[in-house]
PAPA-681158 format. One record per atom (N, C-alpha, C): x, y, z. Coordinates in steps of 0.001 Angstrom, whole numbers, padded with zeros to 6 digits, always signed. Layout:
N
XYZ ...
END
This chain:
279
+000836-001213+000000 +000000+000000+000000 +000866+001258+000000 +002084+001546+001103 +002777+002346+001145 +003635+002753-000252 +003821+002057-000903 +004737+001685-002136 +003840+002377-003865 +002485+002080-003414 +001436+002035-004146 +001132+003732-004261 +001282+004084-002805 +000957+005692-002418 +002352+006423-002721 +003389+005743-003047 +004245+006617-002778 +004899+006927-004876 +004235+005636-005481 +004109+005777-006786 +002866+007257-007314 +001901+007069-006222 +001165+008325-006778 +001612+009729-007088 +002333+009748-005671 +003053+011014-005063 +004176+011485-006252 +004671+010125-006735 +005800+010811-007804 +005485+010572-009111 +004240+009714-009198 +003508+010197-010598 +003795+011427-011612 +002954+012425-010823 +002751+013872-011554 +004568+014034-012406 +005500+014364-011310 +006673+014843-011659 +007217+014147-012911 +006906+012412-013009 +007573+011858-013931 +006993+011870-015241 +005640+012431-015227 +004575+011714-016508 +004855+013958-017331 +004923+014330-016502 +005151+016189-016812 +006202+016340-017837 +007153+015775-016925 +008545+016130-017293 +008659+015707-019150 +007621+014737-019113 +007562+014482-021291 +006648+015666-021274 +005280+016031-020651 +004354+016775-021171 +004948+018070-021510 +005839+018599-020966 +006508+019666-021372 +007488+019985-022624 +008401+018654-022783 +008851+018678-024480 +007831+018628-025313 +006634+018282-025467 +005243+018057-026331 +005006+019559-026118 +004709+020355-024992 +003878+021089-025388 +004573+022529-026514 +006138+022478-025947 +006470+023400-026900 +006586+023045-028829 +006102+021973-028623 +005960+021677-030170 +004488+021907-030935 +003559+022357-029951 +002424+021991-030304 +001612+023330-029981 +001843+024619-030583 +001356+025816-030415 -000009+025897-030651 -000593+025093-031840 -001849+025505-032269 -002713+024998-031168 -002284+023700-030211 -003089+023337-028818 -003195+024535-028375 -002256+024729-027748 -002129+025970-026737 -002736+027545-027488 -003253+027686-028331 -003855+028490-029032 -005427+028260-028936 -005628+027313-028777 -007003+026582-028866 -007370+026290-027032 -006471+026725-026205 -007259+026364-024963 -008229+026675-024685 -009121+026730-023946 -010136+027460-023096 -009578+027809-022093 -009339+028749-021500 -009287+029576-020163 -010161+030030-019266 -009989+030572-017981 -010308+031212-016759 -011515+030165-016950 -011493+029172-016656 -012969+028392-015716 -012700+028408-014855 -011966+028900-013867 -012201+029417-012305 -010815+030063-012080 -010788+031616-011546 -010102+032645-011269 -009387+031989-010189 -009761+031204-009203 -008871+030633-008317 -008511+029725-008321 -007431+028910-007561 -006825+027754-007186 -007858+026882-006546 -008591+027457-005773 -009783+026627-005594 -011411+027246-005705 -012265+026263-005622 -013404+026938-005901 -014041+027672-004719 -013962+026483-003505 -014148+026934-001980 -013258+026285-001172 -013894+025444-000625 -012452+024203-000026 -012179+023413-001245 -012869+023210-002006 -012602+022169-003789 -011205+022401-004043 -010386+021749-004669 -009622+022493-005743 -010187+022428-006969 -009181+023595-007594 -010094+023766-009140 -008992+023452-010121 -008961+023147-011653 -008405+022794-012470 -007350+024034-012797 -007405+024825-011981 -006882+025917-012436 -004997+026026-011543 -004327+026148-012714 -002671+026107-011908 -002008+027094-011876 -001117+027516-011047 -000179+028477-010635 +000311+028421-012464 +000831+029559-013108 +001557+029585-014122 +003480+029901-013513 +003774+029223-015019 +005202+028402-014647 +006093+030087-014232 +006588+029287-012817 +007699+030627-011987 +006306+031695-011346 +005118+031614-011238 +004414+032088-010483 +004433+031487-008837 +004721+032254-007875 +004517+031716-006243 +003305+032874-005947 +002407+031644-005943 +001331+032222-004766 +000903+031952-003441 +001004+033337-002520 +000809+033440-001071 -000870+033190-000619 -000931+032305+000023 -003027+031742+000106 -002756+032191+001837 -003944+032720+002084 -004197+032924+003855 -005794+032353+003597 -005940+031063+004156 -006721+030718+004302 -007793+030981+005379 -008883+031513+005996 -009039+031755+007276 -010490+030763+007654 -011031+030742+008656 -012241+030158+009117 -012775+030399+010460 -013349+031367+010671 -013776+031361+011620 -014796+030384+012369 -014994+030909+014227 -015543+029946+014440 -017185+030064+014179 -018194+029381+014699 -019359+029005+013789 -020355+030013+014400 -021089+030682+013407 -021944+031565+013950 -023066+031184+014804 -023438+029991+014854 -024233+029764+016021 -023895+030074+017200 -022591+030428+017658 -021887+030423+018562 -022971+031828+019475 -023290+032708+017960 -024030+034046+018563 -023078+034653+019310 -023191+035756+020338 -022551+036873+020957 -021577+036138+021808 -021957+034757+022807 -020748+034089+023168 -018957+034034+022945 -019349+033619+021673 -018377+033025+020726 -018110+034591+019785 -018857+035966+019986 -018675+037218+018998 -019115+036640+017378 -019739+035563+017024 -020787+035164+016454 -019540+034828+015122 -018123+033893+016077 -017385+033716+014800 -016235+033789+014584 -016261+035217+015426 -014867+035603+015769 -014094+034843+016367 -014060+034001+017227 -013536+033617+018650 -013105+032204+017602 -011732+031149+018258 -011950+029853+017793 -011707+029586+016423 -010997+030610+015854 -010754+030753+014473 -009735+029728+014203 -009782+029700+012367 -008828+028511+011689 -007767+028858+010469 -006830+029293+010946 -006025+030171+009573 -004903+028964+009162 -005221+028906+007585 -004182+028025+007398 -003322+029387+006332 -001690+028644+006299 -000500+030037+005551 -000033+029001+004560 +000140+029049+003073 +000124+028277+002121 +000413+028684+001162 +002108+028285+000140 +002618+029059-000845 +002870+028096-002048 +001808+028463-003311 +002063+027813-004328 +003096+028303-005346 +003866+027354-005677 +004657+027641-006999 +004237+026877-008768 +004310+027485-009277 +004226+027033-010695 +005701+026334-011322 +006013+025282-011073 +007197+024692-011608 +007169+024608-013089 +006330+024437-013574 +005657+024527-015105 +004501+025205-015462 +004009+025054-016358 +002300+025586-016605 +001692+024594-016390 +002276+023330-016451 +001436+021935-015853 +001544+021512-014530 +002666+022209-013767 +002874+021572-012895 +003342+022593-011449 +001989+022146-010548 +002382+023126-009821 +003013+022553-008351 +003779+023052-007412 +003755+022362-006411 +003165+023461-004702 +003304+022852-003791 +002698+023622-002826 +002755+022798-000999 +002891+023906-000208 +002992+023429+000940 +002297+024605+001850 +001890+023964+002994 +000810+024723+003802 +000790+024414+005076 +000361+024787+005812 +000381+024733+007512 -000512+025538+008220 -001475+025326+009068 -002421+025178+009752 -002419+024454+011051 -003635+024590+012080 -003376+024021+013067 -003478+022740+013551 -004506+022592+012384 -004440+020564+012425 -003399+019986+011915 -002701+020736+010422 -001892+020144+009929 -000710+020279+009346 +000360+019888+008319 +001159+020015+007541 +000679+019620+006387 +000747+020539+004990 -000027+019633+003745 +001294+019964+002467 +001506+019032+002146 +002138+018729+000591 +001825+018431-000289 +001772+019119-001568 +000753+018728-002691 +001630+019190-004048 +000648+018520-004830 +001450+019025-006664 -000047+018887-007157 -000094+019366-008384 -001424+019772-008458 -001210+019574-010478 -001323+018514-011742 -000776+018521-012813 -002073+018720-013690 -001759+019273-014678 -002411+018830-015723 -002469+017993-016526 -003844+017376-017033 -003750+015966-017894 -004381+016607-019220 -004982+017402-019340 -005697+017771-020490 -006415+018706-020185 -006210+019757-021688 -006677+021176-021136 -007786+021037-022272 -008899+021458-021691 -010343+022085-022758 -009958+022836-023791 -010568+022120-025366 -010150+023074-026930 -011653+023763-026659 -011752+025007-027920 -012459+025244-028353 -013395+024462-029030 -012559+023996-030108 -013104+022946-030808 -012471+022034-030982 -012512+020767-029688 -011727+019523-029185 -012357+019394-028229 -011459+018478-027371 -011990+017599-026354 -012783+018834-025331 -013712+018568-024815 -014433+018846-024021 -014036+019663-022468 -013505+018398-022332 -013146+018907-020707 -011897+019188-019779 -011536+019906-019358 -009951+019669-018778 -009783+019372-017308 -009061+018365-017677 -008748+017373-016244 -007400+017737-015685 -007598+017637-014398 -005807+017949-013630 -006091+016832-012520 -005202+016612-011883 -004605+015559-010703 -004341+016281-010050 -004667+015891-008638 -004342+016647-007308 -003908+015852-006135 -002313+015657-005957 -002175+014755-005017 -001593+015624-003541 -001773+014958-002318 -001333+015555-001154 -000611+014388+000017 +000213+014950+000351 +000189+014229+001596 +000396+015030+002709 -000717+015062+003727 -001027+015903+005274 -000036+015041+006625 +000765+016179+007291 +000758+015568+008469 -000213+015801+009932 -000694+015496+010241 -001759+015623+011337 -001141+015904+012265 -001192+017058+012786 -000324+017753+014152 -001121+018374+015616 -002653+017155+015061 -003864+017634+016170 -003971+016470+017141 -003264+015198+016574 -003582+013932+017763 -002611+014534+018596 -003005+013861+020202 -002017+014213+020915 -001632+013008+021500 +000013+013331+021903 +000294+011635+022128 +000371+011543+023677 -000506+012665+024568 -000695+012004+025586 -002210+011361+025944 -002721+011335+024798 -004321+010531+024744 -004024+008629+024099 -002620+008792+023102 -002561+007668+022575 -001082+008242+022504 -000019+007234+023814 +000603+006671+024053 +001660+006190+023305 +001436+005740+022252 +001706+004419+021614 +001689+005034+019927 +001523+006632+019677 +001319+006778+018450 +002605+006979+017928 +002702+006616+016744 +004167+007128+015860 +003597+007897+014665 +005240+008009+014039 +005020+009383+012874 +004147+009024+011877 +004181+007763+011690 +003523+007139+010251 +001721+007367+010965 +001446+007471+012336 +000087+007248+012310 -000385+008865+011907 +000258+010008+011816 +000166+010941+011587 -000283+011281+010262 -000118+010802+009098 +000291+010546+007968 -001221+010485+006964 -001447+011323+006033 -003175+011252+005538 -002221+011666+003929 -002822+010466+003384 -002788+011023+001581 -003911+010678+000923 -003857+011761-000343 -004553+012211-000896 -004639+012007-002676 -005674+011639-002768 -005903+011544-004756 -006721+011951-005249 -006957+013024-005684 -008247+013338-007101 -007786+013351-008477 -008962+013597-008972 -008870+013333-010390 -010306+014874-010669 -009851+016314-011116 -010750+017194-010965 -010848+017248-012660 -011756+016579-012856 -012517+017370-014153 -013620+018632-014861 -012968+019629-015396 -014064+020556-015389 -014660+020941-016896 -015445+021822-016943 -015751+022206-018490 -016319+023887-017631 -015570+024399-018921 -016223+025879-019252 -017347+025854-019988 -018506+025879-019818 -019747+025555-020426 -019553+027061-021309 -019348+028372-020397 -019701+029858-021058 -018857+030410-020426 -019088+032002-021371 -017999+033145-020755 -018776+032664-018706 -019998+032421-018725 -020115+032960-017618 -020316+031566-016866 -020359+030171-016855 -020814+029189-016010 -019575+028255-016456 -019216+027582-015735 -018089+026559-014919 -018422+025691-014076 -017877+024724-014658 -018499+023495-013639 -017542+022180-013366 -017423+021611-012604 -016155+020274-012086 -016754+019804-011336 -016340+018374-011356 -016269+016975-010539 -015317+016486-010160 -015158+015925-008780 -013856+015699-008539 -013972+013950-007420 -013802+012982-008328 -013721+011784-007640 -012431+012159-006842 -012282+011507-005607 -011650+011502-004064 -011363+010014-003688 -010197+009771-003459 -009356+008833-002266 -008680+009142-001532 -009195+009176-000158 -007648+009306+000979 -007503+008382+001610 -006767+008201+002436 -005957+007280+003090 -005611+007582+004831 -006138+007572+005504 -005538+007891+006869 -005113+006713+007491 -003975+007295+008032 -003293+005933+008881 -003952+005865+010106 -004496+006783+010931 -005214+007311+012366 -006595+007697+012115 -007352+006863+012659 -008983+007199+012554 -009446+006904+014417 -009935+007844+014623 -010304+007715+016073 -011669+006705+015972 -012313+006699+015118 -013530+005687+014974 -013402+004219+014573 -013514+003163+015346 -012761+001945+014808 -013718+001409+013906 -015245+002234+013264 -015699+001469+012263 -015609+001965+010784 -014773+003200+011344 -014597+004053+009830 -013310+003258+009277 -013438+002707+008218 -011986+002484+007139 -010998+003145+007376 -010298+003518+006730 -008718+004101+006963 -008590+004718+005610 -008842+003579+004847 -009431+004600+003001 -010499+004866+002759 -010939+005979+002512 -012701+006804+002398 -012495+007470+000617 -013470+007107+000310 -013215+008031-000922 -014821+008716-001076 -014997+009881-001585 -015852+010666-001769 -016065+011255-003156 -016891+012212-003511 -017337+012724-005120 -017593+014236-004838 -016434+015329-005322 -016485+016135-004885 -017281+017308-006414 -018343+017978-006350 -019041+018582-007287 -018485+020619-006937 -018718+021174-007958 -018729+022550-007453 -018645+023329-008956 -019086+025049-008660 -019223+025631-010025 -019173+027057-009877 -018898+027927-010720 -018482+029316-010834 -019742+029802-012251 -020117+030564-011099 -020888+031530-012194 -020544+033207-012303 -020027+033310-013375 -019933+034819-013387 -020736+035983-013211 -020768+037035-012506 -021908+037661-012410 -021547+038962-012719 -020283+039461-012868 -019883+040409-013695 -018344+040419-013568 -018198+041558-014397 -016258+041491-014484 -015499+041005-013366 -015763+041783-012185 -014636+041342-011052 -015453+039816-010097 -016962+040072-010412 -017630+039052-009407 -017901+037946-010180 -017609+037228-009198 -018542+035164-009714 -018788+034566-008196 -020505+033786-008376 -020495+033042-007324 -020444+031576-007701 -019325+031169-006165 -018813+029995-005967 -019482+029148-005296 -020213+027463-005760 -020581+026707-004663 -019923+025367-005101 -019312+024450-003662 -018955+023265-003661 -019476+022393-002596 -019475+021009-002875 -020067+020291-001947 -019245+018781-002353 -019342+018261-001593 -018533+016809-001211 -019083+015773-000431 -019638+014735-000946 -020195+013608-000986 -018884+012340-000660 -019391+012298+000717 -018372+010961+001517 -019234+009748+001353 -018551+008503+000715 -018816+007719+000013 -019413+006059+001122 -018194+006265+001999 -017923+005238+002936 -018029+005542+004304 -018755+006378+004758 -018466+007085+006139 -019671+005963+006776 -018522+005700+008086 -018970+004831+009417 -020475+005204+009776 -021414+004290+009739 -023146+004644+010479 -022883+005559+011515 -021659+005442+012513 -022137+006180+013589 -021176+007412+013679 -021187+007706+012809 -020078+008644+012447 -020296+010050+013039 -020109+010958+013762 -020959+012658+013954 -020596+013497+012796 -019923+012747+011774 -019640+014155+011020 -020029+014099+009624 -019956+014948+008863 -021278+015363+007840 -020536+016167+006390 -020898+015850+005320 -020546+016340+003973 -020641+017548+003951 -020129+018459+003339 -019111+020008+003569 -019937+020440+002654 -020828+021541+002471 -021686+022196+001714 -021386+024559+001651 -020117+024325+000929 -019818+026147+000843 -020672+026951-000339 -021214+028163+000127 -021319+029175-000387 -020301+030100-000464 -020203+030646-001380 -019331+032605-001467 -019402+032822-002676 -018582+034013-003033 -017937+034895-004094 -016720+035381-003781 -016216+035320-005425 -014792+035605-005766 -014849+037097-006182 -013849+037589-005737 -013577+039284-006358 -011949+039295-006650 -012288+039547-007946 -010928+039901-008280 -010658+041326-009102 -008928+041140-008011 -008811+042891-008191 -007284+042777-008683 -007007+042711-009965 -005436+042680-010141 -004944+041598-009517 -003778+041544-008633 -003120+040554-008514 -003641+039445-007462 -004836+039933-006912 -005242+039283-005803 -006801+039169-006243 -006952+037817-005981 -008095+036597-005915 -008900+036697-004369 -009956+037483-003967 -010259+037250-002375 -011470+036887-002427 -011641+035784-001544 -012715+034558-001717 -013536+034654-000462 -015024+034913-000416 -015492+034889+000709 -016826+033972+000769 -016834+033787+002095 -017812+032571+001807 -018410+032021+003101 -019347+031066+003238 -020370+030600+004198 -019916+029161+004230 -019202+028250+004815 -018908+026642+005131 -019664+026042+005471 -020046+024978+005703 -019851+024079+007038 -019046+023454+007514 -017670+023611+007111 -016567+023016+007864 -015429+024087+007835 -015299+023968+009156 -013862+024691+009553 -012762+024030+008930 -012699+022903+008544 -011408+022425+008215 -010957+022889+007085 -009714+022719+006644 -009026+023386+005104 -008597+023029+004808 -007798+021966+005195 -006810+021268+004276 -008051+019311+003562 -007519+019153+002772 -008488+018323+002320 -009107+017150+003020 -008361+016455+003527 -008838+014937+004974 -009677+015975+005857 -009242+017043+006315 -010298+018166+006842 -011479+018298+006710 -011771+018722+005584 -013307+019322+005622 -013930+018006+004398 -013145+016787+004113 -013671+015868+003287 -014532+014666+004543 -013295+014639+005376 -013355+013844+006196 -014399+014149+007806 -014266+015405+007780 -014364+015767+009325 -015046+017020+009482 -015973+017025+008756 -016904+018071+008628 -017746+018384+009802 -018374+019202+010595 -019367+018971+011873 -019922+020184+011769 -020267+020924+011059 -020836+021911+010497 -022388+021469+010017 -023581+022161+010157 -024473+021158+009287 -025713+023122+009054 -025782+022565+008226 -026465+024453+007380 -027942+024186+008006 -028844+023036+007749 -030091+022926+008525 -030002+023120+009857 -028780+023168+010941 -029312+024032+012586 -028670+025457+012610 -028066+026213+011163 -027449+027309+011302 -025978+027025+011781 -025349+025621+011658 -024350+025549+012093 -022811+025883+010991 -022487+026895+010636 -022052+027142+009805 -020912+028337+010190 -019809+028296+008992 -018650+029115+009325 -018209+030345+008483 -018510+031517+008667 -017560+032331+007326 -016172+032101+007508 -015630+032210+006260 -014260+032533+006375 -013985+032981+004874 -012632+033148+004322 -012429+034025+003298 -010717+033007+002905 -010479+033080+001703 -009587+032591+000643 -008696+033807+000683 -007762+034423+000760 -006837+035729-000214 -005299+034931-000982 -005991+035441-002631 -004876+034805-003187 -003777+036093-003246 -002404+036270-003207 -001778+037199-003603 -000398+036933-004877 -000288+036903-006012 +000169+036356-007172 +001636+037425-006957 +002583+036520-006698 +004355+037608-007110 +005357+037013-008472 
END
């Protein structure tokens, strides 16, 4: 299994490294793309098909506050907050890589392209999104006995999208992770889910964003619940700022795929906001 996951992880880098002698031979593709089906790196917590361009580093402040049910208690949000700090690079135009940190976790990711949407060609453009999280929320004076490997959560999609119009965008994103540490002994250890979401433009700088994620295998007695975001994107020059309504505080992907406890039917829900900054 380990061997299996660790072929994923170096997938992207080896299968690129040809896609890149191809693509400089092949201008009239790259003439024929479709572009901007989503202004950001991600849609909400989703990722989107969309990649850092090659020698681009982008700075992400992820934030989440805590849940407005909380009301005046809790400053209805304020209080209990979730900031993850996260810098993507564009190693190619196909190939991006990225690392992040937050309070649950450590996340490592590459993010490739498999096929970009023609005008008049293939349909849809697909990218790969792999991660591997370290979990820095168990504590090892509850479990004794834990090591580094139980820390350890990876990650596989496969995000397919289509630019339907100048103004509507839409992706699917089949999901496998892998956790080595599950506090529930009837939940699996591999969960895979079906992650949906879409961008509608609503004028030059605005589009609204919704995603949702469908857990496939989750334990009967499980407390936690499929991740359903609202917001909008505004973009202003070099910066992408994403705001929005959750139900999960979590951000990094085993996060809010896995461990959602947010639920929109008791008002249990989180703002928080995306800021991309492009150097």
């Amino acid at each position: 299994m380990k061997k299996f996951i660790l072929f994923l992880l170096l997938f992207p880098v080896v299968s690129f490294s040809q896609d890149d002698l191809l693509a400089g031979t092949d201008t009239i593709r790259i003439k024929e793309k479709v572009v901007s089906a989503f202004k950001g790196l991600k849609i909400v917590n989703l990722e989107s098909t969309k990649l850092a361009a090659k020698g681009d580093l982008y700075f992400i402040v992820a934030h989440r506050f805590g849940s407005v049910k909380d009301g005046f208690e809790g400053f209805f949000g304020l209080d209990n907050a979730n900031t993850q700090l996260k810098f993507v690079y564009g190693l190619t135009d196909y190939l991006t890589i990225s690392a992040a940190r937050n309070e649950q976790a450590y996340d490592f990711a590459t993010k490739y392209t498999l096929v970009s949407q023609k005008a008049e060609g293939f349909p849809f453009s697909i990218a790969g999104f792999t991660s591997l999280a370290i979990n820095n929320k168990i504590k090892e004076s509850l479990y004794p006995k834990l090591t580094f490997d139980d820390r350890l959560t990876y990650l596989q999609q496969l995000l397919i999208s289509r630019k339907f119009s100048e103004k509507l965008s839409l992706e699917i994103a089949p999901t496998i992770f892998h956790e080595n540490f599950v506090d529930n002994p009837q939940q699996d250890n591999t969960q895979y889910a079906i992650g949906i979401g879409g961008r509608y433009k609503l004028s030059k700088r605005w589009s609204l964003n919704m995603d949702y994620a469908a857990h496939l295998n989750r334990a009967s007695n499980s407390i936690y619940k499929n991740p359903l975001s609202i917001g909008f994107d505004l973009e202003t020059g070099g910066h992408v700022f994403q705001m929005h309504f959750t139900s999960s505080q979590g951000i990094h992907e085993a996060g809010f795929l896995g461990q959602t406890t947010g639920d929109w039917t008791k008002g249990n829900v989180f703002f928080g906001f995306n800021l991309l900054r492009v150097f």
